[in-house]
Backbone as ProteinMPNN parsed JSONL, in Angstrom:
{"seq_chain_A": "XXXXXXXXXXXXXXXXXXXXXXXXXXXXXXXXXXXXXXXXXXXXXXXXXXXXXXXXXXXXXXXXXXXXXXXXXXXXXXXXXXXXXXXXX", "coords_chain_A": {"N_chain_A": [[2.843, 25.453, -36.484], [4.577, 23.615, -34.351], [3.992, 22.836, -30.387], [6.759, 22.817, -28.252], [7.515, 19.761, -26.068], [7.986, 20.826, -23.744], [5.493, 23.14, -23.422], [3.65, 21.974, -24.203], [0.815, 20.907, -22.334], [0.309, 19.404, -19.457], [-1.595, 17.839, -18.844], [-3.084, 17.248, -20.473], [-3.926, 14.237, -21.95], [-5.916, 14.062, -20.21], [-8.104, 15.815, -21.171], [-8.282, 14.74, -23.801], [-8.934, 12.298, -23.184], [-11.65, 12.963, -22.072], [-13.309, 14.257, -24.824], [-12.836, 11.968, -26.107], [-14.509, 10.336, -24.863], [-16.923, 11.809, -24.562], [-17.22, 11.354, -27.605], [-18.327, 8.389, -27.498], [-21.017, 6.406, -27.679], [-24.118, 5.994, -25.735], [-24.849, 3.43, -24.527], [-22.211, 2.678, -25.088], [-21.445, 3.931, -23.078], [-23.01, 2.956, -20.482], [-22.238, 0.521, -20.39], [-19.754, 0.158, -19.652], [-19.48, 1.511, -17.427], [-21.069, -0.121, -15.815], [-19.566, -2.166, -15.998], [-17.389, -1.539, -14.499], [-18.54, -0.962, -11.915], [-19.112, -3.5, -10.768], [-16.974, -4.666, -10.598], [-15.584, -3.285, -8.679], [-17.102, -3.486, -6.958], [-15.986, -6.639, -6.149], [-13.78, -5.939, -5.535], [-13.946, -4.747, -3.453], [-15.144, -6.534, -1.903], [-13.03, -8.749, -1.533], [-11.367, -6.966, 0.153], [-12.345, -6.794, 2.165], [-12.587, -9.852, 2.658], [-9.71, -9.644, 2.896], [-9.162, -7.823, 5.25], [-10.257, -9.076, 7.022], [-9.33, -11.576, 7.744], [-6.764, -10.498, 8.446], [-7.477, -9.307, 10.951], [-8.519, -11.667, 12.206], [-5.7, -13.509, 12.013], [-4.609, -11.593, 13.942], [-6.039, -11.548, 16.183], [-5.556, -14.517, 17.022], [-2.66, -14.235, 17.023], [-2.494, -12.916, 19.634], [-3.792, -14.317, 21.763], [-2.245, -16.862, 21.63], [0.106, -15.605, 22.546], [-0.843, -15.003, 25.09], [-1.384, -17.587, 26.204], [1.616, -18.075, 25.49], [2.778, -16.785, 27.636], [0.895, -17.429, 30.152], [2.082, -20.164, 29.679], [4.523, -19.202, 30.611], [5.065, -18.665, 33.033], [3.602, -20.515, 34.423], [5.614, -22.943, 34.149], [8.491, -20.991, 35.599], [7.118, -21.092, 38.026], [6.861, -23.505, 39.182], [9.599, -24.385, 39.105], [10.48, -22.745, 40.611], [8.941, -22.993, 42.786], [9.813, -26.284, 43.327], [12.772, -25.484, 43.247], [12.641, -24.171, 45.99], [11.215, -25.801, 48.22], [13.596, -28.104, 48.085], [15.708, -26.935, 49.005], [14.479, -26.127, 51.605], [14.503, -29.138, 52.947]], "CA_chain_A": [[4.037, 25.313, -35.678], [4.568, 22.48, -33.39], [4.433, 23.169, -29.354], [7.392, 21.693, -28.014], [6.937, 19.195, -24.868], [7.569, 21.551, -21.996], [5.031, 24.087, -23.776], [2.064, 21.015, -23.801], [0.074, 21.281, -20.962], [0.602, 17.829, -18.583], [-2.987, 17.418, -18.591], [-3.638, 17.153, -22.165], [-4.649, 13.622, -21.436], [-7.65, 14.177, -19.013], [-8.578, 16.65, -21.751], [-8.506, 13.748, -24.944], [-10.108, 11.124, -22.416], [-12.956, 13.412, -22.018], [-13.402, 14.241, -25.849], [-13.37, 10.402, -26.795], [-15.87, 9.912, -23.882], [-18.278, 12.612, -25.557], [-18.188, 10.694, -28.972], [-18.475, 7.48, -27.461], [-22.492, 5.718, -27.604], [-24.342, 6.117, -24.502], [-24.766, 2.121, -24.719], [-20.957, 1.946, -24.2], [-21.488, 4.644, -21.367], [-23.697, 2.404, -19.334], [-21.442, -0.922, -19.76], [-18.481, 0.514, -18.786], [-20.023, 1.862, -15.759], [-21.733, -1.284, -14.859], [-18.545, -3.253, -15.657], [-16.616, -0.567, -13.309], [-18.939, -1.06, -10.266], [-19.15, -5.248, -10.539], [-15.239, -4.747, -10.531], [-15.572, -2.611, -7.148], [-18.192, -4.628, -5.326], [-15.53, -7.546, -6.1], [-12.619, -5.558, -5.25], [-14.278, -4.19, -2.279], [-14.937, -7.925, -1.272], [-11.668, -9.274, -1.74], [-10.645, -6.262, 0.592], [-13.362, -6.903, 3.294], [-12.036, -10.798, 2.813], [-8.212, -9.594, 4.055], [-9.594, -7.329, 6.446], [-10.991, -10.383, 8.391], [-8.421, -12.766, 7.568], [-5.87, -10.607, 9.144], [-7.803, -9.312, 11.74], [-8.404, -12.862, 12.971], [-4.464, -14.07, 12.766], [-3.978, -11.345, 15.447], [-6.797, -12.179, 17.483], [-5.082, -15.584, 17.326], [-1.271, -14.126, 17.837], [-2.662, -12.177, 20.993], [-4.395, -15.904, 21.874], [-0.8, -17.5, 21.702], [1.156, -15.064, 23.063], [-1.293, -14.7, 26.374], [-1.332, -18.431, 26.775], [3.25, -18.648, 26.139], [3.125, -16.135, 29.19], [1.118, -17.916, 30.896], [2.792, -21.203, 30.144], [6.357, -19.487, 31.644], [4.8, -18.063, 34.292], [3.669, -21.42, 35.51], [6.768, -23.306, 33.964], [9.23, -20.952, 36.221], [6.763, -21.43, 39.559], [7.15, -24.607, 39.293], [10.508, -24.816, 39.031], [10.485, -22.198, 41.91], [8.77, -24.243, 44.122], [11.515, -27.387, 43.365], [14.294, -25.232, 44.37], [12.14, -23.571, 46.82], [11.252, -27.303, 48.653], [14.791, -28.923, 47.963], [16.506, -26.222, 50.196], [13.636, -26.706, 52.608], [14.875, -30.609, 53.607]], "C_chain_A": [[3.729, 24.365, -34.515], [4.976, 22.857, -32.053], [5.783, 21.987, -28.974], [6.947, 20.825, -26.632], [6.903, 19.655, -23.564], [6.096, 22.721, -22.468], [3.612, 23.302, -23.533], [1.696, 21.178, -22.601], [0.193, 19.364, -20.373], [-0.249, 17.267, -18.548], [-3.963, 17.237, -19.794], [-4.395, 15.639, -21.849], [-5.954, 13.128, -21.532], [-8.475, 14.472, -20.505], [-9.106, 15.654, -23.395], [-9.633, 12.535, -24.396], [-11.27, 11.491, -22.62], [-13.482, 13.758, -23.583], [-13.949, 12.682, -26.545], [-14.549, 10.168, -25.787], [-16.866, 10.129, -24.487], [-18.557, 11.889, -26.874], [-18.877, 9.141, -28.594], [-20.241, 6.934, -27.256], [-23.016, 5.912, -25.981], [-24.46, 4.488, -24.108], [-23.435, 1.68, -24.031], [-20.618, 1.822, -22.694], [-21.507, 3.725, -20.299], [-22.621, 0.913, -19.093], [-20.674, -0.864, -19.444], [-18.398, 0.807, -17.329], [-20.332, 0.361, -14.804], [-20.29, -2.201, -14.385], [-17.469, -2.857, -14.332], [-17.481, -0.925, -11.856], [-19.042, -2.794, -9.825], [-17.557, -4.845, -10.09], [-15.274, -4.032, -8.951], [-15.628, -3.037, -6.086], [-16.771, -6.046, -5.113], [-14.172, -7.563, -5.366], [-13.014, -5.237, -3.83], [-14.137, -5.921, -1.207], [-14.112, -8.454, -0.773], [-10.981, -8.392, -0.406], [-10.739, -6.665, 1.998], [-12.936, -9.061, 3.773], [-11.082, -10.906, 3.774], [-8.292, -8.909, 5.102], [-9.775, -8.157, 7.789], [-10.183, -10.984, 8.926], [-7.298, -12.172, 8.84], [-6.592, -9.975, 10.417], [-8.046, -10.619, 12.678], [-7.063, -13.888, 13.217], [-4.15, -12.966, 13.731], [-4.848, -11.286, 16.265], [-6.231, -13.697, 18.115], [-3.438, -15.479, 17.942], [-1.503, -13.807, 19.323], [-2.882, -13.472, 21.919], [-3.132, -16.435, 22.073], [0.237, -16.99, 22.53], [0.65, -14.906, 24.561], [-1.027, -16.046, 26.65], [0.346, -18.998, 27.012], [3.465, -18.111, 27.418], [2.609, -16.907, 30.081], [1.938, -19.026, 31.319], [3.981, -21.076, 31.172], [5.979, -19.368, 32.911], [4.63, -19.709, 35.011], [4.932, -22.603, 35.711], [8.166, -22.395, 35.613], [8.155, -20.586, 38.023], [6.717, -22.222, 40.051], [8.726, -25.143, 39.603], [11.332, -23.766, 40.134], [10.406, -22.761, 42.754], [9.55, -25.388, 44.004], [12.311, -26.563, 44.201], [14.014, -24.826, 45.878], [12.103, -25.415, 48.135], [12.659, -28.324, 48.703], [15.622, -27.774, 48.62], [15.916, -26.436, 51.689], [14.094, -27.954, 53.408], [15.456, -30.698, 53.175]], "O_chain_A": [[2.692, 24.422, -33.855], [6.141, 23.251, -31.995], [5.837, 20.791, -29.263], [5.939, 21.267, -26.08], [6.246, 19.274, -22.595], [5.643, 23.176, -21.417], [2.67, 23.763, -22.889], [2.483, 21.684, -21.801], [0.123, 18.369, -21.094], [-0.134, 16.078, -18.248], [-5.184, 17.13, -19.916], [-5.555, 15.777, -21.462], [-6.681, 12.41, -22.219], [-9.281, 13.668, -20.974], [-10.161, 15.911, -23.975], [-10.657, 12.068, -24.895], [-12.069, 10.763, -23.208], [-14.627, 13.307, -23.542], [-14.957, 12.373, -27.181], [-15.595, 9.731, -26.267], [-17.656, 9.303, -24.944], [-19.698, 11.743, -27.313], [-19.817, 8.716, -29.267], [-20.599, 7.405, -26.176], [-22.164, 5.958, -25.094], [-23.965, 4.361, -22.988], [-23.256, 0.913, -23.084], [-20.178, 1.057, -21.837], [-20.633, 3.542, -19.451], [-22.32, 0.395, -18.017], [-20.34, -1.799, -18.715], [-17.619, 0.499, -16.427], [-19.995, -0.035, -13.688], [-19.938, -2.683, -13.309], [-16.95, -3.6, -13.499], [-16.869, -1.126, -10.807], [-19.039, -3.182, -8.656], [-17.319, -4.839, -8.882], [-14.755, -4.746, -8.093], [-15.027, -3.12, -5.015], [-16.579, -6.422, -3.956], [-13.577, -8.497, -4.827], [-12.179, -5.572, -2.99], [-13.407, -6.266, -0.278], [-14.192, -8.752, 0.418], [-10.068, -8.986, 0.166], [-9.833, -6.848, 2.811], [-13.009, -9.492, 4.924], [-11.064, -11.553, 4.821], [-7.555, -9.229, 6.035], [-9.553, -7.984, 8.988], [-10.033, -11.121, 10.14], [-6.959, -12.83, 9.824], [-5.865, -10.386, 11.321], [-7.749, -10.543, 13.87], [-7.027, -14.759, 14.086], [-3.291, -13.332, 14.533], [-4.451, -10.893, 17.363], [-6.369, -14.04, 19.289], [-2.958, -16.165, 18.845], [-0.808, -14.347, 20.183], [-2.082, -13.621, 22.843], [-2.982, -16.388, 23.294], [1.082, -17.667, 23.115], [1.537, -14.684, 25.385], [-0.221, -16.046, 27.58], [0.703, -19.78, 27.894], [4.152, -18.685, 28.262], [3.383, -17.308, 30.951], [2.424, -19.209, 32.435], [4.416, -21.859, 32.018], [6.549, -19.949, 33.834], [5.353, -20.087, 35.933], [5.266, -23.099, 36.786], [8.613, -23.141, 36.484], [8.61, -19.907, 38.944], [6.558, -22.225, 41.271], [8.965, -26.164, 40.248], [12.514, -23.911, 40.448], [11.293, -23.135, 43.521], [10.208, -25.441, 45.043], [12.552, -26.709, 45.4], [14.802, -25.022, 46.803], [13.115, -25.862, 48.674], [12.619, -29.311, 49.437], [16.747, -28.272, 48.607], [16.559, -26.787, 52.679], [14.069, -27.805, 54.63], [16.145, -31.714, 53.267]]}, "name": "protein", "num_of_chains": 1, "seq": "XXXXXXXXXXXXXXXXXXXXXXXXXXXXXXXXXXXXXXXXXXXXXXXXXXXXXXXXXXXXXXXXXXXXXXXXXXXXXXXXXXXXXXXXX"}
């Protein structure tokens, strides 16, 4: 008699994965593994890459945005001192 699909267990799966694992060569074992941790180190890389990347455009926004303040700041003291001096005389 056939379980129906709410009666299967959800995790059947896991449970087949691990079965084919057990017949599989220990040979395959090891290259799968190896190929799994090259893939990591590369992925890890790649991660440690964007990590940087964007860590250094907002060392550079912060960089931009300290030097537009200062620009206004000296932009409207300048244009302080004008009006400031042209009421003067």
């Amino acid at each position: 008699m056939n379980n129906s699909a709410s009666m299967k267990s959800p995790f059947a799966h896991f449970e087949e994965e691990a079965i084919v694992e057990a017949r599989r060569p220990a040979t395959t074992k090891e290259r799968r593994s190896a190929k799994t941790s090259d893939g990591d180190n590369e992925v890890d890389a790649k991660a440690d890459d964007f990590i940087n990347k964007f860590k250094q455009q907002l060392k550079l926004q912060r960089v931009d945005s300290i030097l537009s303040t200062l620009f206004n700041i000296a932009y409207d003291l300048s244009a302080a001192s004008c009006v400031f001096f042209s009421i003067k005389e």
